[in-house]
N, CA, C and O atoms as a GROMACS GRO file, in nm:
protein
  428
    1UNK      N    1   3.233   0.748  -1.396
    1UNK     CA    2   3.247   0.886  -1.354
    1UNK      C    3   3.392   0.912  -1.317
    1UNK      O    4   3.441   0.859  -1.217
    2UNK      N    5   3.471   1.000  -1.406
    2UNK     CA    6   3.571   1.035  -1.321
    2UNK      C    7   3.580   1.193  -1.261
    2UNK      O    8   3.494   1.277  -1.285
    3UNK      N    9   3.685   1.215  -1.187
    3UNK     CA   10   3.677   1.327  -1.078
    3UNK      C   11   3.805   1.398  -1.170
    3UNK      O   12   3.885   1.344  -1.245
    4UNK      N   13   3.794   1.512  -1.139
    4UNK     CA   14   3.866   1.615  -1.225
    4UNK      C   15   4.026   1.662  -1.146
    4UNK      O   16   4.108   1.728  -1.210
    5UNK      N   17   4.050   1.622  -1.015
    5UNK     CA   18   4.190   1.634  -0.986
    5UNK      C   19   4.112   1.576  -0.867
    5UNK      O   20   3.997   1.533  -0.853
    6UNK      N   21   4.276   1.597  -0.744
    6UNK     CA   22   4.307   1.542  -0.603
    6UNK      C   23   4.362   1.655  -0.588
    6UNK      O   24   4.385   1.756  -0.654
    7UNK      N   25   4.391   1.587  -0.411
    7UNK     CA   26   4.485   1.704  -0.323
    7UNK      C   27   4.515   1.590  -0.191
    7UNK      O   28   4.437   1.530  -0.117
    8UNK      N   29   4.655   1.592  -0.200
    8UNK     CA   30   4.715   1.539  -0.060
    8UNK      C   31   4.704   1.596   0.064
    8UNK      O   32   4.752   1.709   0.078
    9UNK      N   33   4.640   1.530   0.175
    9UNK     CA   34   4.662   1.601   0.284
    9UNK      C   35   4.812   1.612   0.356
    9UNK      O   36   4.891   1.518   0.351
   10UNK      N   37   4.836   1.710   0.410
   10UNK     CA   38   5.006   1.759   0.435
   10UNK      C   39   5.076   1.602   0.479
   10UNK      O   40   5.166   1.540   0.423
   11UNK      N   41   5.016   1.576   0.571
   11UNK     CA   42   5.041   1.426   0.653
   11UNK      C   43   5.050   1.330   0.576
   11UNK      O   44   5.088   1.223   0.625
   12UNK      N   45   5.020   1.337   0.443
   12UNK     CA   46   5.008   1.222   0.329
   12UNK      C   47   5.140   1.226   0.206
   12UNK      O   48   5.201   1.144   0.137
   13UNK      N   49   5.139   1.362   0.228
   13UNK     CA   50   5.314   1.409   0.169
   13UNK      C   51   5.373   1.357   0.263
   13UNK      O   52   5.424   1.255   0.216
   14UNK      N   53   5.397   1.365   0.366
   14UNK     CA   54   5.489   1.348   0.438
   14UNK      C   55   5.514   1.181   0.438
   14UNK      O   56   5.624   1.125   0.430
   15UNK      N   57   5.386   1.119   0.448
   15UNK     CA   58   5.396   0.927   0.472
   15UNK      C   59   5.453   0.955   0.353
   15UNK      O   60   5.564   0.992   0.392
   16UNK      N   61   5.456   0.966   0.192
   16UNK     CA   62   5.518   0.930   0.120
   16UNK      C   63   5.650   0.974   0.086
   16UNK      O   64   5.730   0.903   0.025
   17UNK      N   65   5.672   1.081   0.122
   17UNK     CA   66   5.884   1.156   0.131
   17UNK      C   67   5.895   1.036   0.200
   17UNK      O   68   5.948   0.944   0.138
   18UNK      N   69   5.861   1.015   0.308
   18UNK     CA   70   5.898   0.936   0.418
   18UNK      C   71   5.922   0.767   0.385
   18UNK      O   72   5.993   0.681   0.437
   19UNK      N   73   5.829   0.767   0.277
   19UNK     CA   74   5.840   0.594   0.265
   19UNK      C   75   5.931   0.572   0.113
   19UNK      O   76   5.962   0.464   0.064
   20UNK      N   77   5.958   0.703   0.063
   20UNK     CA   78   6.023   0.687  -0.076
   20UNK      C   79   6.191   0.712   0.046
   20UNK      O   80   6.298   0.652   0.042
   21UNK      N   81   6.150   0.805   0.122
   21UNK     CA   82   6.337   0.832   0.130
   21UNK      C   83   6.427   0.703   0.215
   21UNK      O   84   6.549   0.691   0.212
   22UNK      N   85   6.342   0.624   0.282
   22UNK     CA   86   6.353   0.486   0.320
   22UNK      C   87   6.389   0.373   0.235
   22UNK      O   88   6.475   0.290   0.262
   23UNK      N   89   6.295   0.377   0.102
   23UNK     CA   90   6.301   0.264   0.018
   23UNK      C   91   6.475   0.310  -0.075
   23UNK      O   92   6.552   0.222  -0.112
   24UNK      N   93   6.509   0.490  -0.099
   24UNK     CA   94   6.607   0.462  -0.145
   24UNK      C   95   6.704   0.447  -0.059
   24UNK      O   96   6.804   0.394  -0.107
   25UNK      N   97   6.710   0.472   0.043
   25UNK     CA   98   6.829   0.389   0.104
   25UNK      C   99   6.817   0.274   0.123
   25UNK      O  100   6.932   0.237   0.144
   26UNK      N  101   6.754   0.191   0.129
   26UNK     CA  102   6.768   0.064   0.087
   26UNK      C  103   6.881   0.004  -0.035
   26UNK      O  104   6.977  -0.072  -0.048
   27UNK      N  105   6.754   0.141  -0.142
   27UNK     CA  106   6.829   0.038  -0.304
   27UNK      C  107   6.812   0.156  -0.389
   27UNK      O  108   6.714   0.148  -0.463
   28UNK      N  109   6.891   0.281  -0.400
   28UNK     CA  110   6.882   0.409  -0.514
   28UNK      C  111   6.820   0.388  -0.596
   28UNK      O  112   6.822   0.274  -0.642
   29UNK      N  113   6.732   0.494  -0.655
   29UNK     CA  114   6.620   0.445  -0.726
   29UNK      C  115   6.482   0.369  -0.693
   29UNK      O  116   6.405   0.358  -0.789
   30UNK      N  117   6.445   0.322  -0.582
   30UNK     CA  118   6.370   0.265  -0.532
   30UNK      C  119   6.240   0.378  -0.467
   30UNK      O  120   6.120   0.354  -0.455
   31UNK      N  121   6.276   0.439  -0.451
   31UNK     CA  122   6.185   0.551  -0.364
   31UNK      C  123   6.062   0.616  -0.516
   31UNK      O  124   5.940   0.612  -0.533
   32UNK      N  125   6.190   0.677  -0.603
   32UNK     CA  126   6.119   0.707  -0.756
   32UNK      C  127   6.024   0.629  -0.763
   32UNK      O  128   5.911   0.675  -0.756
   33UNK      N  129   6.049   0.459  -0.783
   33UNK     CA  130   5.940   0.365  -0.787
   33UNK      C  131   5.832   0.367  -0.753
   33UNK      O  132   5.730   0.337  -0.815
   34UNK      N  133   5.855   0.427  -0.588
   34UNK     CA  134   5.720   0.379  -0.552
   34UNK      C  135   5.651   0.509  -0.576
   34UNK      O  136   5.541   0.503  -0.631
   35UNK      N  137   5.711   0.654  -0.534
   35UNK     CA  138   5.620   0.777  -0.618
   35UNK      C  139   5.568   0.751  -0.758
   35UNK      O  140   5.451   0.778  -0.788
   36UNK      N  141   5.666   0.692  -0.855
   36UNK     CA  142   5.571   0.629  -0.978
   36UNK      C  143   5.476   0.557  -0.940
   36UNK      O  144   5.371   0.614  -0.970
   37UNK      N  145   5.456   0.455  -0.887
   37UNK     CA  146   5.322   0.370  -0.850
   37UNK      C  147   5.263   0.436  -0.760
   37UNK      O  148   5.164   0.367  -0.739
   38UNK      N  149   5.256   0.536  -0.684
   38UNK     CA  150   5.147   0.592  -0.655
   38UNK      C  151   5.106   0.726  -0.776
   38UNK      O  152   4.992   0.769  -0.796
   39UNK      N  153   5.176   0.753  -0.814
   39UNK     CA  154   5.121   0.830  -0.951
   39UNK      C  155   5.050   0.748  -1.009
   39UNK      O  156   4.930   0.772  -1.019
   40UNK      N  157   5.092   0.658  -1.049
   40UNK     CA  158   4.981   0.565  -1.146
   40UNK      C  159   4.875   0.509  -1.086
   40UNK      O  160   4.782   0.467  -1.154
   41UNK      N  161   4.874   0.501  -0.955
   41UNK     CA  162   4.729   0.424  -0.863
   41UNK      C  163   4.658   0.589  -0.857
   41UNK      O  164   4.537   0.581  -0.879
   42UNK      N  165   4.700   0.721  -0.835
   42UNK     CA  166   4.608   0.802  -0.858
   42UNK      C  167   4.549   0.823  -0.989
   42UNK      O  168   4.427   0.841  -0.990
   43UNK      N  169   4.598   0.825  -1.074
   43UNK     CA  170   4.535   0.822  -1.241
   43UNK      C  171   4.430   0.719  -1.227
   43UNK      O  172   4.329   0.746  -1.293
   44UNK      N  173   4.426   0.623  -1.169
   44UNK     CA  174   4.322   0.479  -1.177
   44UNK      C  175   4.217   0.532  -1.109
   44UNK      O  176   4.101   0.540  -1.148
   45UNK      N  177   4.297   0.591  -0.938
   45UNK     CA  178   4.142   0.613  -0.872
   45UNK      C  179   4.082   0.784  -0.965
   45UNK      O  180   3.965   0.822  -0.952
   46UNK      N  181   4.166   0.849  -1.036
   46UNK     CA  182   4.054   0.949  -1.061
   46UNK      C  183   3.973   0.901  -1.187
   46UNK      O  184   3.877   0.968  -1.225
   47UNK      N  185   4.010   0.789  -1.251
   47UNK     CA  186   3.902   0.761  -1.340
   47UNK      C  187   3.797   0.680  -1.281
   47UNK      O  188   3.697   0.673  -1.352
   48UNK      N  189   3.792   0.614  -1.164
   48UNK     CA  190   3.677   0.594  -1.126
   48UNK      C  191   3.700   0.547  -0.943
   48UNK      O  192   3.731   0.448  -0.878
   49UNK      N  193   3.675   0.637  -0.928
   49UNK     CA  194   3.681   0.697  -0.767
   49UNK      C  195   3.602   0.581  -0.668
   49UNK      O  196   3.647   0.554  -0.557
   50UNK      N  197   3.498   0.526  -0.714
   50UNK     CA  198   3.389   0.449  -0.623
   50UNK      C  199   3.430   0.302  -0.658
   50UNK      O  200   3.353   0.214  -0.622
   51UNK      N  201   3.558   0.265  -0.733
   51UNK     CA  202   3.563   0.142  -0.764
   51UNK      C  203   3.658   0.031  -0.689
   51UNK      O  204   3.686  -0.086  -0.712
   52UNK      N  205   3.701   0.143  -0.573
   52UNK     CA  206   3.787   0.091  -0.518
   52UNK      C  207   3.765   0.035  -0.364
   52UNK      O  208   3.666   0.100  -0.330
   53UNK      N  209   3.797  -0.041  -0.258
   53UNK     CA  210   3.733  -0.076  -0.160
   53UNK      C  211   3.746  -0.031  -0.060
   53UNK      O  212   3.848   0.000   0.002
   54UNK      N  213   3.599  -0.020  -0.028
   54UNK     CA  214   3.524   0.088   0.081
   54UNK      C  215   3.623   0.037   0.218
   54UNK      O  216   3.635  -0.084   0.235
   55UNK      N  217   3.679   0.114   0.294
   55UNK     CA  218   3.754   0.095   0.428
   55UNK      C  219   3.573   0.150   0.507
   55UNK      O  220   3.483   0.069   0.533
   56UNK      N  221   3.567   0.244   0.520
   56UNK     CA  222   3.476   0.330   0.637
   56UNK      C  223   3.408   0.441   0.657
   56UNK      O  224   3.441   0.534   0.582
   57UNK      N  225   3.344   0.457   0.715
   57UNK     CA  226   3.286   0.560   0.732
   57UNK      C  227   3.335   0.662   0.877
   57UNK      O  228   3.325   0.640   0.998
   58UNK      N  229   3.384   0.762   0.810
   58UNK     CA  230   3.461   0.872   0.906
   58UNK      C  231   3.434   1.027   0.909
   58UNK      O  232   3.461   1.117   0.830
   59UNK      N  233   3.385   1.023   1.002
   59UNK     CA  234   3.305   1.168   0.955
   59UNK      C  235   3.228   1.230   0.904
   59UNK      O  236   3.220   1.351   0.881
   60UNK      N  237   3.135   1.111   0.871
   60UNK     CA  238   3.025   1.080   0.754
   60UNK      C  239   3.127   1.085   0.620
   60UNK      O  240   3.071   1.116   0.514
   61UNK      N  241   3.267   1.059   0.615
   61UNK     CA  242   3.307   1.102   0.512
   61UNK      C  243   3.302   0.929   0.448
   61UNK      O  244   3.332   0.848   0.536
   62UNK      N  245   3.280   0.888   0.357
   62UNK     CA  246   3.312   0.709   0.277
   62UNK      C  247   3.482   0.723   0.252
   62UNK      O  248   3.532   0.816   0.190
   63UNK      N  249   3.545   0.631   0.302
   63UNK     CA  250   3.698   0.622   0.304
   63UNK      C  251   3.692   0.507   0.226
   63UNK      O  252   3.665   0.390   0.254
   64UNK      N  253   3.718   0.554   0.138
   64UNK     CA  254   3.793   0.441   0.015
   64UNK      C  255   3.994   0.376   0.045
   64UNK      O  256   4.068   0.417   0.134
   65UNK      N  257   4.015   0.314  -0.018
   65UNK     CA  258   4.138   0.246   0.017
   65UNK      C  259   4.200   0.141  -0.101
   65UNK      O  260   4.177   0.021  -0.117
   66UNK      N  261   4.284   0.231  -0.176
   66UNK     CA  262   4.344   0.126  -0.283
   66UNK      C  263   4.461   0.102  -0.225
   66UNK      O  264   4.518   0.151  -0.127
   67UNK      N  265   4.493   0.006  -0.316
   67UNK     CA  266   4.555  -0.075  -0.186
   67UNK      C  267   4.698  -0.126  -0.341
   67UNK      O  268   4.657  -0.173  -0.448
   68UNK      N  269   4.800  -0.110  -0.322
   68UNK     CA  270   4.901  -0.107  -0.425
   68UNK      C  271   4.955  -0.262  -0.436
   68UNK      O  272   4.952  -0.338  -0.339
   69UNK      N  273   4.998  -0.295  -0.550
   69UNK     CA  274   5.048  -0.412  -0.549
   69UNK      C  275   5.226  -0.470  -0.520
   69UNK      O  276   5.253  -0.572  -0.458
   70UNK      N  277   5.295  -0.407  -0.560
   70UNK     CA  278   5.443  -0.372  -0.592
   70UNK      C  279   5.466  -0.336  -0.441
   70UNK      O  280   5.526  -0.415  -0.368
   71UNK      N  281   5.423  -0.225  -0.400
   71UNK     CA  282   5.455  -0.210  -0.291
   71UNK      C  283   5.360  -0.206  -0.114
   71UNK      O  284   5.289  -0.105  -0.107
   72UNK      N  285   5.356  -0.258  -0.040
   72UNK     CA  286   5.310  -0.272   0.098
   72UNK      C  287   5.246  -0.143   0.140
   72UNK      O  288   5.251  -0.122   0.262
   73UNK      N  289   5.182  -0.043   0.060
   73UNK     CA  290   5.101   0.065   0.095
   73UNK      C  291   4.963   0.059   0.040
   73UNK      O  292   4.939  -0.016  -0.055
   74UNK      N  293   4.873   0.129   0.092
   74UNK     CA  294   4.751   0.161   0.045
   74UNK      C  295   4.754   0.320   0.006
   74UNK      O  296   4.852   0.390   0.033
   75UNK      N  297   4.635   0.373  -0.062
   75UNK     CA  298   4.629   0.496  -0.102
   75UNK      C  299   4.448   0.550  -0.008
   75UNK      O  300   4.338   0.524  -0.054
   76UNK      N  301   4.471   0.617   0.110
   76UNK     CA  302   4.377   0.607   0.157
   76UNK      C  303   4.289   0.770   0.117
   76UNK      O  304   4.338   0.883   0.126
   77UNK      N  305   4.146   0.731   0.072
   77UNK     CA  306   4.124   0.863   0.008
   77UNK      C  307   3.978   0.882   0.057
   77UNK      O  308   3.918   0.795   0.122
   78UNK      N  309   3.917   1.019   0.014
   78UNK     CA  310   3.758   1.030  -0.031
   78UNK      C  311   3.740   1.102  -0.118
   78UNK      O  312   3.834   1.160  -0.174
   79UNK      N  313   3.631   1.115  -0.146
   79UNK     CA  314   3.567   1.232  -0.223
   79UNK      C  315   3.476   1.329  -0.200
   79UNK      O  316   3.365   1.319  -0.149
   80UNK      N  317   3.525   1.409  -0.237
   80UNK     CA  318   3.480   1.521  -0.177
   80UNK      C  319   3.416   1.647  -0.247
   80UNK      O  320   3.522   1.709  -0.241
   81UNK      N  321   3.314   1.755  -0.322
   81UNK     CA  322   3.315   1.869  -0.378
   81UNK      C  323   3.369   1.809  -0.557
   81UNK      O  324   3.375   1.884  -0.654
   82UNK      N  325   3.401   1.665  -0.560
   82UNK     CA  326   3.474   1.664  -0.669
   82UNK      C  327   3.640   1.649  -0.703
   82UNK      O  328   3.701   1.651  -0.810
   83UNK      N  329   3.683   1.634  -0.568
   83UNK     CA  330   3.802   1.582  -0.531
   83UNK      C  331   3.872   1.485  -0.476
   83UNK      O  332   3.885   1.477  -0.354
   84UNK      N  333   3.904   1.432  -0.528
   84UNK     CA  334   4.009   1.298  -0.508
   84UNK      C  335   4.066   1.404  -0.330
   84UNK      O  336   4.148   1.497  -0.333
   85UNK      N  337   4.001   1.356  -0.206
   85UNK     CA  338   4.158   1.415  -0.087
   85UNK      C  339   4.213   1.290  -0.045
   85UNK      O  340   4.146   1.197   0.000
   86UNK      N  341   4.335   1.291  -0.060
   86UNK     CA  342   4.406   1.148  -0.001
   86UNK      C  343   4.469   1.182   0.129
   86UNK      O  344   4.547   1.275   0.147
   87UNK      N  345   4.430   1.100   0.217
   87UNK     CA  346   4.442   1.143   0.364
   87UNK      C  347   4.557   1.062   0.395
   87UNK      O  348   4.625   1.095   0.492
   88UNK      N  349   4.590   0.953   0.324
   88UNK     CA  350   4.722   0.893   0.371
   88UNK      C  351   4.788   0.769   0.300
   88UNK      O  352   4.716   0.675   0.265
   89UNK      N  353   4.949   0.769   0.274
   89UNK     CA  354   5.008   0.655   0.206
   89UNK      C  355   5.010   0.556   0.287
   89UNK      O  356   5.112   0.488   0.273
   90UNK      N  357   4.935   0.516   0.371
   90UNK     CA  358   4.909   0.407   0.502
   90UNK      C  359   4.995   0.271   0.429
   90UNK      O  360   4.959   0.223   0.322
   91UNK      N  361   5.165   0.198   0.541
   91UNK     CA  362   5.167   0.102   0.518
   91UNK      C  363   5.092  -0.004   0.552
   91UNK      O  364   5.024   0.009   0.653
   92UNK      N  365   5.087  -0.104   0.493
   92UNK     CA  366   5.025  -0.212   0.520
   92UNK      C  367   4.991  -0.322   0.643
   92UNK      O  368   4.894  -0.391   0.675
   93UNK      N  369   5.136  -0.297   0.697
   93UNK     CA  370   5.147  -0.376   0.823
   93UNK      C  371   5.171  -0.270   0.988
   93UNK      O  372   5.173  -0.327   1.097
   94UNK      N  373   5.188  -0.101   0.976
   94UNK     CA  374   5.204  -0.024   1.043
   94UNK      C  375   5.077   0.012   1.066
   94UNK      O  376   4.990  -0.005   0.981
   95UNK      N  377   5.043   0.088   1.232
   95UNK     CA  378   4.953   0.164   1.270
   95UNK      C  379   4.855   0.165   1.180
   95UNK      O  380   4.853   0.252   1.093
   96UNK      N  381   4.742   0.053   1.191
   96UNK     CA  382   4.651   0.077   1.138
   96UNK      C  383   4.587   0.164   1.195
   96UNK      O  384   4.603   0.183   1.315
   97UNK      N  385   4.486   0.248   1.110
   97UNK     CA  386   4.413   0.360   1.155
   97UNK      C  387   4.476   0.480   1.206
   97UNK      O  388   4.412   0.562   1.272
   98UNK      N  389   4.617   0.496   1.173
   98UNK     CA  390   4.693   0.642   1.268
   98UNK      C  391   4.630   0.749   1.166
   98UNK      O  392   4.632   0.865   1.206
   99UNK      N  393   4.575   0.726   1.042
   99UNK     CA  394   4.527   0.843   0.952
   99UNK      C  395   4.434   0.894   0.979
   99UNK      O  396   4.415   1.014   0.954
  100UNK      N  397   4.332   0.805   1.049
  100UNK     CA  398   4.137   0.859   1.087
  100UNK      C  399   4.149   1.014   1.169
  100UNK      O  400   4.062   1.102   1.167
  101UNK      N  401   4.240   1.019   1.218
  101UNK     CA  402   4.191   1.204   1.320
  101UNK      C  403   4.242   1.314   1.132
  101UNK      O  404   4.189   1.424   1.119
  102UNK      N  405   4.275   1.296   1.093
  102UNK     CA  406   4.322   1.391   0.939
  102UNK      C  407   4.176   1.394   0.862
  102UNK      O  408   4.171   1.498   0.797
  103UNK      N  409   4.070   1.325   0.849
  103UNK     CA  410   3.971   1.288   0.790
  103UNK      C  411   3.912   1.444   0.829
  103UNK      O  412   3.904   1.532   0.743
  104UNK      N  413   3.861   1.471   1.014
  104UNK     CA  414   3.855   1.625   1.010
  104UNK      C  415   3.895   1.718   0.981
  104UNK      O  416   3.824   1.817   0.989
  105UNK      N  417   4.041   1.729   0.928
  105UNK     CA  418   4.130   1.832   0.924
  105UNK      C  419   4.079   1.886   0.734
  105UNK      O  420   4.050   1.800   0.651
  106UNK      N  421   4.079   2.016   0.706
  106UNK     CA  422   4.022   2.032   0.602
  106UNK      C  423   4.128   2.000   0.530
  106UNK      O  424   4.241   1.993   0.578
  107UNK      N  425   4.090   1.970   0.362
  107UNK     CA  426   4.250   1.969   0.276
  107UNK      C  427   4.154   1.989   0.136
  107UNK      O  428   4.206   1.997   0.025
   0.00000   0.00000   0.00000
């Protein structure tokens, strides 16, 4: 089954400006990277949305969580009406769980 688009929650733009404008100061060009690999981990989860591993239950909502290879982020999402909502570019080793209060927030 795949799902016909997504939608970022505002807070989920922001983790990723935030973790691309970091990675290019590091190393120019680096930030692009990782917006490419999360472009390409969303193309994966909208072809099959349920294949990825279950984090929780929040809000009665099922929080899925792909989880990137290249780079130290996850792609934290649900589904919803038919929509991919991604609630957050959650790093790997930061504030686990700072995304769960956004799960209520509509998007």
């Amino acid at each position: 089954m795949s799902v016909p688009g997504y939608r970022f929650h505002p807070a989920a733009t922001e983790d990723l400006d935030a973790a691309g404008e970091w990675y290019d100061a590091q190393l120019p060009g680096l930030g692009l990277d990782l917006i490419d690999s999360v472009e390409r981990a969303i193309e994966l989860i909208l072809q099959q949305p349920a294949a990825w591993q279950r984090d929780s239950v929040v809000s009665s909502r099922e929080i899925r969580r792909f989880v990137m290879r290249r780079f130290p982020f996850s792609i934290v999402y649900y589904v919803v009406d038919d929509i991919v909502r991604i609630v957050a570019i959650a790093h790997a080793k930061r504030k686990p769980g700072y995304w769960r209060m956004r799960i209520r927030d509509a998007i």
